[in-house]
Each structure stands twice: as C-alpha cells, then as structure tokens.
C-alpha positions in Angstrom: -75.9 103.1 -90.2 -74.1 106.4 -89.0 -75.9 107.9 -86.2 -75.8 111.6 -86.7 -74.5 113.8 -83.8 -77.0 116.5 -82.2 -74.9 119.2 -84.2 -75.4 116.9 -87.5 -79.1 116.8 -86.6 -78.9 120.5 -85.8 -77.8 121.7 -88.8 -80.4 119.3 -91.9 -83.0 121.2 -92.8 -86.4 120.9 -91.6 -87.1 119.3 -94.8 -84.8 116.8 -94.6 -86.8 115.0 -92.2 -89.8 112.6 -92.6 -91.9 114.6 -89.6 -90.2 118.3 -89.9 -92.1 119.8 -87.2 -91.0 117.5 -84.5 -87.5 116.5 -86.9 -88.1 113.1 -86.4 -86.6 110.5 -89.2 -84.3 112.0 -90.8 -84.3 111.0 -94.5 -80.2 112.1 -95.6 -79.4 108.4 -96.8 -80.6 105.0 -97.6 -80.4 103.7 -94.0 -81.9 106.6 -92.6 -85.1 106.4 -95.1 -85.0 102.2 -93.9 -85.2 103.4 -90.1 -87.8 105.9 -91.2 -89.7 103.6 -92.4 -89.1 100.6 -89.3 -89.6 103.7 -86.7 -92.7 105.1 -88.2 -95.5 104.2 -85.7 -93.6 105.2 -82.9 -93.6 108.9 -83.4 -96.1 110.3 -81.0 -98.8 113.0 -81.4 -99.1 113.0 -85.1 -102.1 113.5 -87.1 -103.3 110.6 -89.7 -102.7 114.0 -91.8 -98.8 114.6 -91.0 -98.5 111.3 -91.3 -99.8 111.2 -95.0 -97.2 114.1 -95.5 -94.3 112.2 -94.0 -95.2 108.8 -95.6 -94.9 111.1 -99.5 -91.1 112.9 -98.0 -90.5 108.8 -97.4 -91.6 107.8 -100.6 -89.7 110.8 -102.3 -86.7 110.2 -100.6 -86.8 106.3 -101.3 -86.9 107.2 -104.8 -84.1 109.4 -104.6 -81.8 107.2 -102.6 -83.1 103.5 -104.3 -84.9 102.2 -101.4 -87.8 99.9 -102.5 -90.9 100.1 -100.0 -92.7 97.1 -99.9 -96.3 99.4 -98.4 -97.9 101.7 -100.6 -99.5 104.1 -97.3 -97.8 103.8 -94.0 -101.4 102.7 -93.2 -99.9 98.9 -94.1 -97.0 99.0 -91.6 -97.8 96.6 -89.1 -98.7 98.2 -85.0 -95.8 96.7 -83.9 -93.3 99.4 -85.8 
C-alpha cells in the first residue's frame, strides 16, 4: 500500500476518513479500508458511539471499493487490533 504524504493527508476530506474528527484511517482505496479495519482498536479516545459511525464509513467504503469484511460490528475485531 501507498503511504500518503502529510500534504496527501492534508488535502482528503474529513469524510474521507473512518474517524474524521481525529482523520485517522483514511478510507481512499482498497488497502486503506484493509488497514482501517487491522488498525481499528488502536485509535485512542473514541466513544463506543464514534466508533459505530466509523465502523458504517468502513462498511460503506468496503462496498464501494470490493473489500469483503469478515465482522459485522467492529465490536468482533479481536483486542489485539
């Protein structure tokens, strides 16, 4: 996967990213909606509600770029992701 520089990252929307308010996971491409997912437990000071509202810009963006999730709620990732 492409890392993106900071002036990539700088310039997606807010929208574009599975946690917009802290624009953490970026969701542009396949890969990125794969790390989104593998990374999801590790983004600090979230609410169980922001988390819902990522997990459904994941979901929408898996769609869109033909990623098949295996877990229906982020709430079946396993702790050590």
């Amino acid at each position: 996967m492409a890392e993106l520089s900071a002036g990539e990252r700088d310039h997606l929307d807010a929208t574009e990213f599975a946690f917009p308010k802290e624009r953490k996971e970026p969701l542009e491409n396949a890969a990125h909606v794969r790390n989104a997912v593998a990374r999801f437990r590790q983004v600090k000071d979230v609410t169980d509600a922001e988390r819902d509202a990522a997990w459904h810009r994941i979901e929408r963006a898996a769609k869109k770029f033909g990623v098949e999730l295996q877990e229906k709620s982020w709430r079946e990732l396993k702790a050590s992701n």
